[in-house]
Each structure stands twice: as C-alpha cells, then as structure tokens.
C-alpha angles and dihedrals in degrees: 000000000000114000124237100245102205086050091050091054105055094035087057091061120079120196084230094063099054107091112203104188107217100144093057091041087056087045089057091045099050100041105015113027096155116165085354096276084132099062091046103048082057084052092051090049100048086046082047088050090049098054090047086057090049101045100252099127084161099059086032093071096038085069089041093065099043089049091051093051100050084044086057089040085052101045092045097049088051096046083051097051091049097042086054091044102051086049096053088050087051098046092046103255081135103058127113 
C-alpha cells in the first residue's frame, strides 16, 4: 500500500513538536537587540505561534527556523560584543 506524501507529512507533525521560541526571541529583544535580530526573530515567532494556531504545522516550522536562527545570530553577536568588551576594560582601553 503506497503512502500519500503530502498526508504522511503533516500527520507526522504534531503542533506539540514545533518549538516556536518566543521566550528566547523576547530575551534577545529586551537585553541584546543588536542589529535588531532581536526584534525580527520575535516577529518570526509570533509569526511561528500564529501558523501552529491555524494548522499550518508546515509553515509553522518554516518561521520557526528563521526565528532560531536570528535568535542564535543575535545571541552570538552579543556574546561577541561583551566578550570584546570585557577584554578592552581588562586590558585598559577605559582609562582616562
């Protein structure tokens, strides 16, 4: 018996098992919005959130990944910035 693709793949989804990683996008925005990817991955997981509520597992997890990876854009690129800018204190950039 062959298998519909298109009916094994959404019923493979859950709405459960699409994250849509709103609490770390607001985290992003609130304490390190830099270059506003922040501000877009909440966009993207709201959008995410959205698409579950509708149904659309699908699109659902097409936001999901654009909002984890500007999450991870946005955390990277702040770690970075503090790291260099603990190391320019430490090394006397500051001083007057």
């Amino acid at each position: 018996m062959a298998k519909d693709s298109n009916n094994s793949n959404s019923s493979s989804l859950e709405i459960g098992s699409v994250r849509d990683y709103v609490i770390w996008s607001i985290f992003n925005v609130s304490y390190m919005n830099f270059f506003c990817f922040g501000l877009a991955a909440l966009f993207f997981s709201i959008k995410c959130r959205d698409r579950k509520m509708q149904g659309d597992l699908e699109g659902a997890q097409r936001f999901a990944r654009k909002a984890r990876a500007l999450n991870i854009a946005a955390s990277a690129l702040s770690a970075l910035v503090f790291i260099i800018f603990i190391a320019l204190a430490g090394a006397g950039a500051f001083r007057a």
